[in-house]
N, C-alpha and C positions, 0 to 999 in steps of 0.2 A: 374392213369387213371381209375382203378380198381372204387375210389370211386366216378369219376366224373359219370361214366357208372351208378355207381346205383341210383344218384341223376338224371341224365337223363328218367331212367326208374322210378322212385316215379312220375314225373312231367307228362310220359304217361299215367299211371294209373291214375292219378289225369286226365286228359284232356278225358280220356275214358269216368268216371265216370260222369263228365260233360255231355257230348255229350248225353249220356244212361238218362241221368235225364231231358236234352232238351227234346229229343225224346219220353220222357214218355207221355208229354203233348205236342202235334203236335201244339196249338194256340202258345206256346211261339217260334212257327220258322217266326208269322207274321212278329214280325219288322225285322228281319232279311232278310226276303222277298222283305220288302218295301224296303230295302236301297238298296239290289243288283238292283232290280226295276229299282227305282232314279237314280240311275248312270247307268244303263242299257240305259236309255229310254233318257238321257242327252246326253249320251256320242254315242249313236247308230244312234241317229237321226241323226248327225251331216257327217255318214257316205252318209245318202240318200241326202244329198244337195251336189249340187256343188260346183268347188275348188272356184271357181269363186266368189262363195257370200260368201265362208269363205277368203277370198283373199281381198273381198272387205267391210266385219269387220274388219277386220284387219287394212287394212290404218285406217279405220274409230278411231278406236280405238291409230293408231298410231297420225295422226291429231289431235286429243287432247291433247294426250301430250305433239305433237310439239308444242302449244297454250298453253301451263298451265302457262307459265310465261304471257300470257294477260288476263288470266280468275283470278286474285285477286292471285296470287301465288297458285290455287288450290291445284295441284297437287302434287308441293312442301311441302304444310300443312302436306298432306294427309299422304306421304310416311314418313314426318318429326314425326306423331302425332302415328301413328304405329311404326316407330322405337323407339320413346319415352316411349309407353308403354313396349313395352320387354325391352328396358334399367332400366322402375321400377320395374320389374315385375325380374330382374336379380340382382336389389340390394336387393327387397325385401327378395326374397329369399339366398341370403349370410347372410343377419343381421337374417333372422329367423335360418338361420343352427348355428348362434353365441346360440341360446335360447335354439332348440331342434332340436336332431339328425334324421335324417329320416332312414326309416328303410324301407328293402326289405321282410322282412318276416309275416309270420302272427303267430299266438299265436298253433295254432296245430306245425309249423316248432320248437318255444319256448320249447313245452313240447314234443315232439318226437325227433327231429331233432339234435337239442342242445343235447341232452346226448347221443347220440349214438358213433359209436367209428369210427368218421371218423373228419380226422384236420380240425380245427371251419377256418385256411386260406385256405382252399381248399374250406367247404362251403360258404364261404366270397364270393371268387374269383368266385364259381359258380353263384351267387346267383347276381352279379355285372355285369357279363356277359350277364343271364338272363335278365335282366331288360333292354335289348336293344329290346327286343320281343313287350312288351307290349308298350315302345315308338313306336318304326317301326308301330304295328296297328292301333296306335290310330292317327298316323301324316298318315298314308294310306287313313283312314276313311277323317280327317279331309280334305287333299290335295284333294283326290276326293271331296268329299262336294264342297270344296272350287270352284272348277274348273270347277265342272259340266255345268253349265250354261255361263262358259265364254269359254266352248270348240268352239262355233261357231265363234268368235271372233279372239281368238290365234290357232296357230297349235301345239296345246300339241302330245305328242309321248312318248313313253315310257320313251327314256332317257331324255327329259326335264323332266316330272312328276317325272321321278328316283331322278334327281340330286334334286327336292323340297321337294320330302320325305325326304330324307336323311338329307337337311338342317334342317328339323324340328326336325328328329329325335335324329338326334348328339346333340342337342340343348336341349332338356331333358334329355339323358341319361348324359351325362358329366356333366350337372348341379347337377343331383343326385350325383355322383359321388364327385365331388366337393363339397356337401351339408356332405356328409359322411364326408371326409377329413375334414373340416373344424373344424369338433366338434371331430372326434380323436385328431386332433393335442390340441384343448382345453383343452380335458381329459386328454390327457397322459403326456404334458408338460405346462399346464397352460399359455399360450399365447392369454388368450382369449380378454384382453385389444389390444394386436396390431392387433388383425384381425377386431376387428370393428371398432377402429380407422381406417384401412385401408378400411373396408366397408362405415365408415364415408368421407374420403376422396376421395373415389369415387362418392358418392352421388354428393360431390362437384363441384367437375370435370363434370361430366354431367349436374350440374343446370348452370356451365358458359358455356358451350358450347349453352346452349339455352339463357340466358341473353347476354351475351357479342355480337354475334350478331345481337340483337334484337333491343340492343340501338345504334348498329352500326349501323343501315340503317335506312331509313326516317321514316316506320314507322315500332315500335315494333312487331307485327303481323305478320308483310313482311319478316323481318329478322331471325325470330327464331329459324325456321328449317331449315334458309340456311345451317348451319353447316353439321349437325346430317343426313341431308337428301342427301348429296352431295356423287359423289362416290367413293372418296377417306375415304369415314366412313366404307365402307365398311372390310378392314382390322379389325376394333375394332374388337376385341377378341369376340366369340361366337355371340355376336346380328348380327356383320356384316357379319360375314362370311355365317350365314345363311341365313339374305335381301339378300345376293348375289347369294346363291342357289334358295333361293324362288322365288326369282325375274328372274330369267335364259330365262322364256320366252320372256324376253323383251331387254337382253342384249345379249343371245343367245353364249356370250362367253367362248366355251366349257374351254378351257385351262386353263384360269381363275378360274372357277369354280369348276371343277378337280384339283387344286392348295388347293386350301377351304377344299375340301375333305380329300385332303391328309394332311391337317395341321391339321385336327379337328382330322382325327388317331390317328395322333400322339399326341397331347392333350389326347387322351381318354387312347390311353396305357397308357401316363405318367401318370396322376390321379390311374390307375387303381392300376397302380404298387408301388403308397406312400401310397395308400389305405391299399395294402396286405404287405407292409413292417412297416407301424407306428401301424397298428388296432391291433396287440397286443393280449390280453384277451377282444374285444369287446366283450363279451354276454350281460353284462350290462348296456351297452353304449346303445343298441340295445333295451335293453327291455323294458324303456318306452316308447318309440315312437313306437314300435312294439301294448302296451297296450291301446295306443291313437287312434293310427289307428283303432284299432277291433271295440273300445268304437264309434270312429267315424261313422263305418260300419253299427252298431247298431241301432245307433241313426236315420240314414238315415234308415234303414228298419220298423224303429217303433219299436224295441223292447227296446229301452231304451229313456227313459226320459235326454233332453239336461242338463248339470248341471250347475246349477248358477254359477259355477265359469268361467265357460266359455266365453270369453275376457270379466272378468270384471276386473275393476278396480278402485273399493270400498268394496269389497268383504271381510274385516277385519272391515268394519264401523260398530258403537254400533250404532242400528235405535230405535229413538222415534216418534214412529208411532200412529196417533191418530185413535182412535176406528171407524172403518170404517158401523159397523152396521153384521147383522146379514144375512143367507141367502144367496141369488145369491151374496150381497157385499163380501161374501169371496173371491170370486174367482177375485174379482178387488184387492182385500188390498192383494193376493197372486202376483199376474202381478206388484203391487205395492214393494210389499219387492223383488224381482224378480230385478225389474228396478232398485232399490236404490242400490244395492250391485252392478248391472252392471255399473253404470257409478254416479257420483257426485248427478245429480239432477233425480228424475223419469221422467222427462217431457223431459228435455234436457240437454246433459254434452258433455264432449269433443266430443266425435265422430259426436253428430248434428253441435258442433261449429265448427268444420274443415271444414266437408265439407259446409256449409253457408258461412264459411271464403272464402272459392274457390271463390264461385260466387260475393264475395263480394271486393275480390280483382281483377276479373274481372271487377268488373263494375269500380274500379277505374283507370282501366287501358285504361276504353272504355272511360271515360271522361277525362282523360288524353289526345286520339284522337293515343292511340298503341294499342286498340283493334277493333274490330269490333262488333257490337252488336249483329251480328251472331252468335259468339262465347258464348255470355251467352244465346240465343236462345237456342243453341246445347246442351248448358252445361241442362238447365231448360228440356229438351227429354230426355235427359240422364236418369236424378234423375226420368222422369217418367217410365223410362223401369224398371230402379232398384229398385224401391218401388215398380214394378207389379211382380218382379222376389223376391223381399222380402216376397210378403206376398204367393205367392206359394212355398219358402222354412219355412216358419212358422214351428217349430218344437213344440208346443205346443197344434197342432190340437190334438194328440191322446189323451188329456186329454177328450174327450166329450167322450171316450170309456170307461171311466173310473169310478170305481162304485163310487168315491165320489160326481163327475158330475150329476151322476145320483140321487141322494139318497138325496140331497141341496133340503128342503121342497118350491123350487118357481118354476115358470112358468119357460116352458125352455128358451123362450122367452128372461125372464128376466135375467137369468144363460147365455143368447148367447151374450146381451148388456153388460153382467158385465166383459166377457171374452175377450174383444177385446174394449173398453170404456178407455183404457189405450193407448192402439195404435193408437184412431181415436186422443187422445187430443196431443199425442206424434207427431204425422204428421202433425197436426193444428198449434202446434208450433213450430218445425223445420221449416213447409214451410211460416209463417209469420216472423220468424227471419231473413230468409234466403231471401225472395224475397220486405219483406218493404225497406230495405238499400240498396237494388241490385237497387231496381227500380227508388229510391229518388239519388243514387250516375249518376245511368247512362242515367238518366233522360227518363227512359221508362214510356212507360203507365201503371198509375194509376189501368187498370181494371187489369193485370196482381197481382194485391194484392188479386183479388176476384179469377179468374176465377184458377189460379196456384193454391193454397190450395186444392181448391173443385177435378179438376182434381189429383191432389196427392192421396190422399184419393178414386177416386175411384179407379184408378189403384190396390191401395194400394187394399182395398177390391175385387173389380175381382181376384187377384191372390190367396187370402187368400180363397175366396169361390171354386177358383177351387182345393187346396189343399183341403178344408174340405170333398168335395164332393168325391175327389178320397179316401181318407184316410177314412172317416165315412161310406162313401155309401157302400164300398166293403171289403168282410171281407177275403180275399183271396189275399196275397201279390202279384202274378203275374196277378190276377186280375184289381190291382191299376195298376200295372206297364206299364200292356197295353191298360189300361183306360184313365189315365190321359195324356200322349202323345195326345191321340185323343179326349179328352178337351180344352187341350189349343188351339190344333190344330183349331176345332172348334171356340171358344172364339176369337181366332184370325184372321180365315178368316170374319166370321158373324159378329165379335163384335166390336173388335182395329181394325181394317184395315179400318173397314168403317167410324168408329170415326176419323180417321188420315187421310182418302180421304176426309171429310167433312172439318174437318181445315185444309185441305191443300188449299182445293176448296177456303174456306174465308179468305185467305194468297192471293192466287193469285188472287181473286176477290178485294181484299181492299189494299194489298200490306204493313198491316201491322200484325206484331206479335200476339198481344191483339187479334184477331178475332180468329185465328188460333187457340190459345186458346181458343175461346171461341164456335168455332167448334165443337171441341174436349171434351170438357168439356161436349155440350148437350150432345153425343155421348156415351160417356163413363157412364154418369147419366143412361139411358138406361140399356148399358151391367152389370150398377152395379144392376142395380132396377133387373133383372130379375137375374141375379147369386143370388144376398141375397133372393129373393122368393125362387128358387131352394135349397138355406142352411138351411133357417128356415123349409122348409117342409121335408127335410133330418133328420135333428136334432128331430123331431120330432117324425119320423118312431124310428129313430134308438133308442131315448129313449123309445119308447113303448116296443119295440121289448126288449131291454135288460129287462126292467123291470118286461115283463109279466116271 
């Protein structure tokens, strides 16, 4: 107990130290302001109204549900297409703990921690314990987030919200937990073929649980999530037992759910306890992923450059590359040898062709008359949120900081086309592979070849300009930090929002897809035309500046 007390007390000083280093600088307690705010201002209001009109949300909201079997299986999809995701999102993560171990520590616990003279299973078991902390707050933040604005609706109360934390939070920490186990028992007794075999055989199991119904019932669509969504899934090991906490306000059955609880216990002791009985001598097992992490930390702060090897897989290819020319062309034939090592072709390789393959075996599915055209609708917003959230994580913006950016005898101009002239042809051709056979297989419109590219690209550019701007414009890391929030923030009330109430406006006005697009599209032309004024006139301070 002796040494758990003094790893107790490292962790206070460490949280003190914190707090003294918040406090030094009063702006960084804004966002923390605004969230207690948010949920302040969500969850308070909710007291000044009457029972009456949260009473009469309520049917409202239950009346829908009782209807979702005549509203196209809505709601069935809905509960089906979120259970789906955490069932990938649970195999993903077992076949990644088969690759690399996760680690609870960082690189100071490495070189202090580790050699000090207290048992590496006592720090284990501390350090395993611990990591039920940082789940609990980050499923607190999210379950609030989550709830805030449906508090007028449900009657949340402590112990429902309790039992939704909880479900989210056992659901990470035993996942870590199980990600650890996994890769000791690989280490220390070589069984690393039957665990993904066994992760391969899950995969399986869950793709029939969504086909086997699907062709069972009239049509594909309608059947798919019968399964997975039903409440007898609920049992399944960890996804269900937490739809079953999460979901509490709606089935309200304490006993039930308190059952959940008490199984997920006892799951977390038993992992905890093959964890502190097989781990052994883990320091080593520990120390790459401990080295990944930091490197990871890094990179997101800016002080490290992303490294080409980073999911690639070409990254041993001998390149015969032709002479791209002199000038701002370096910085393109660099993004070029860059892309060849990440994946087979610079333009497009496996990763464009999976996901195009999605939408592609959608559309054979919608001309087959088992999908809905909806469905690749959904899919085509999808790709455009995640190419506006790709180019705002661009990890290559800090190159324009950099003296060789600066010191390349061309226009910066010409240095800002040559840097991003790789991305605009790489999105041009993904979304023309992706949407000419979608549109010819499912027999949609024609204009969706034009107007889907163009909107891709600019998404793709608004995100990347607002990453430039926070990362170039401010040279103070907590600066960017509480800058860019209130960027996007911006961009997204003034910019997307209004672009996506224009094509929504010409959806409901024409009743079909193509306008909506093509809404959206003027819309977005706009928010990109004035982000790229704002990067070029950036780009342009910040090279002056460096250079004088």
């Amino acid at each position: 107990m002796h040494e758990f007390g003094l790893l107790i007390r490292k962790d206070i000083f460490v949280l003190v130290n914190n707090i003294k280093l918040i406090l030094k600088n009063p702006l960084r307690l804004f966002p923390y302001l605004f969230v207690v705010g948010y949920f302040s201002f969500f969850y308070f209001r909710r007291g000044r109204q009457s029972m009456d009109d949260s009473k009469e949300g309520f049917g409202d909201v239950q009346d829908l549900a009782d209807q979702a079997d005549s509203i196209n299986f809505a709601f069935q999809n809905f509960l089906g297409i979120i259970t789906l995701l955490a069932l990938g999102f649970l195999v993903f993560q077992l076949f990644r703990a088969t690759k690399k171990n996760t680690s609870f520590f960082t690189m100071a616990d490495v070189n202090h921690l580790f050699p000090s003279p207290v048992s590496p299973a006592n720090i284990l078991l501390y350090y395993l314990l611990r990591s039920f902390v940082p789940a609990l707050g980050g499923s607190i933040v999210f379950i609030l987030y989550s709830t805030a604005q449906l508090n007028e609706a449900f009657d949340f109360h402590f112990g429902s919200l309790s039992l939704m934390i909880l479900g989210l939070t056992f659901f990470f920490f035993l996942l870590s937990g199980i990600r650890f186990l996994v890769y000791t028992l690989h280490t220390r007794y070589g069984i690393l073929a039957y665990i993904q075999n066994g992760v391969m055989v899950l995969a399986v199991l869950i793709s029939l649980l969504i086909i086997i119904p699907g062709f069972l019932a009239e049509k594909f669509w309608q059947g798919m999530f019968l399964w997975i969504s039903s409440p007898w899934f609920d049992v399944f090991p960890m996804v269900g037992w937490s739809r079953n906490l999460i979901s509490y306000p709606g089935h309200e059955n304490t006993l039930l759910s308190l059952g959940f609880v008490g199984v997920y216990a006892l799951a977390s002791f038993g992992v905890v306890k093959l964890v502190i009985l097989h781990s052994g001598h883990y320091y080593e097992d520990v120390l790459e992923a401990t080295q990944s992490n930091e490197e990871t930390k890094e990179k997101a702060k800016g002080k490290r450059e992303a490294s080409e090897s980073t999911m690639s897989l070409n990254k041993n290819k001998k390149l015969e590359l032709k002479n791209f020319g002199t000038g701002a062309s370096a910085l393109y034939w660099r993004n070029y040898v860059h892309s060849s090592r990440q994946d087979f072709h610079p333009l497009i390789g496996v990763y464009g062709f999976g996901i195009a393959g999605i939408a592609i075996i959608m559309a054979c599915l919608s001309f087959s008359g088992w999908l809905s055209h909806k469905w690749i609708n959904g899919y085509l917003l999808t790709l455009l949120a995640f190419y506006f959230i790709a180019g705002i994580t661009k990890t290559s913006v800090g190159d324009l900081k950099k003296p060789y950016f600066i010191l390349i005898p061309a226009k910066w101009s010409a240095k800002f086309w040559n840097m991003i002239k790789l991305d605009m042809y790489q999105t041009l051709v993904f979304a023309l592979v992706l949407i000419v056979p979608t549109v010819a297989i499912a027999q949609l419109s024609w204009g969706l070849v034009l107007f889907f590219p163009f909107c891709l690209l600019a998404f793709y550019i608004s995100g990347f300009a607002i990453s430039l701007t926070a990362q170039v414009g401010f040279e103070e890391g907590w600066d960017r930090k509480l800058v860019k929030p209130l960027i996007i923030g911006g961009v997204l009330v003034f910019g997307i929002l209004p672009s996506l109430a224009l094509g929504t406006t010409a959806f409901v006005v024409s009743g079909q897809f193509v306008y909506a697009m093509l809404g959206t599209s003027i819309g977005m032309a706009l928010v990109a035309a004035v982000l790229l004024h704002l990067t070029l006139d950036i780009i342009s301070r910040v090279e002056l500046k460096e250079a004088n």
